[in-house]
N, C-alpha and C positions, 0 to 999 in steps of 0.2 A: 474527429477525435473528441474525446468526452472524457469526463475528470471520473475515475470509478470508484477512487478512492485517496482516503487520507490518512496514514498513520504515526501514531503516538506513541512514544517508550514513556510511560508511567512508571510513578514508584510503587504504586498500590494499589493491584486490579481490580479488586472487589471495592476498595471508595472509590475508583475512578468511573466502574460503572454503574454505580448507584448515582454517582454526580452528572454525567452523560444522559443514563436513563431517564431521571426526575426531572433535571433541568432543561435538557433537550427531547423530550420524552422522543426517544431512541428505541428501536424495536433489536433485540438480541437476533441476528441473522445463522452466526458459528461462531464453535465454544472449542479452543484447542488447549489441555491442558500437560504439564510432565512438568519433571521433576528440574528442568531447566528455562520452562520458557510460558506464559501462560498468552494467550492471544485470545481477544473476542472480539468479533465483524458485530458494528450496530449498525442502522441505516436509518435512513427517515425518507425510505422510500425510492430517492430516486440515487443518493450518494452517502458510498461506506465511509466511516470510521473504524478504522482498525487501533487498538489498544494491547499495548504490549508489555510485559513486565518481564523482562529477565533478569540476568548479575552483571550484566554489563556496567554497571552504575552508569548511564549514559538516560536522561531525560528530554522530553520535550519534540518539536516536531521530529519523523523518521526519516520519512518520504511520502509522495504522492503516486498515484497508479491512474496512470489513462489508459482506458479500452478504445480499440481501434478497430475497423471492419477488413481495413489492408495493411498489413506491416510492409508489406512492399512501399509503400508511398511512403512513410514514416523511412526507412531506412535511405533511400533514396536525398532527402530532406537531412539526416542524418550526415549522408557522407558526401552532398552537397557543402553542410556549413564544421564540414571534420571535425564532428564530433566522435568520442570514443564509447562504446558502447560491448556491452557483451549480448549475447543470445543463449538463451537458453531454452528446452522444450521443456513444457511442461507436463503437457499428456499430448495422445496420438492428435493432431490437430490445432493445439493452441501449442502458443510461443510466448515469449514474453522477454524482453530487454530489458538491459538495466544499465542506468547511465547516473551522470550525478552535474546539476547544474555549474553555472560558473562560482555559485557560492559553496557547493560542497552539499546538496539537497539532493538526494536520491532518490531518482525520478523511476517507476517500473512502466513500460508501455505493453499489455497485453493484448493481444489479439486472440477472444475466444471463439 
């Protein structure tokens, strides 16, 4: 299992990612914009930052997203230590769970 990603509800996408890019020189990977939700995937290569702005009023860490080669094992690990978890499919082949730690940190595990 491998960490794939980190995301952030900011208040202000456009200075957050001029802040990210400049500072962390971050390469823009995807750009999703509407009239509810704006989200942009940066990377440095090996590990995404996801950057989120909605109405939520709700800032600062999201969750994180680990990519996995077997969900079989993870679920397993899963309902070994009874944890609750959802599943969800994403497209024909990949899947992806959503759980949330014992702090309240909302964890995604995908399997692409």
């Amino acid at each position: 299992m491998k960490i794939k990603y980190t995301s952030i509800k900011v208040k202000n996408i456009v200075k957050s990612l001029k802040f990210y890019k400049k500072i962390f020189d971050l390469d823009v990977v995807d750009e999703y914009y509407s009239d509810s939700i704006s989200v942009v995937m940066l990377t440095d290569g090996n590990i995404n930052l996801e950057l989120i702005e909605d109405s939520s009023g709700e800032y600062g860490l999201n969750n994180v997203g680990f990519v996995v080669d077997d969900m079989g094992d993870v679920l397993k690990r899963l309902d070994e230590f009874d944890v609750d978890y959802k599943k969800q499919s994403i497209t024909e082949g990949n899947s992806i769970l959503s759980l949330c730690d014992y702090d309240g940190v909302d964890i995604n595990i995908i399997q692409e």
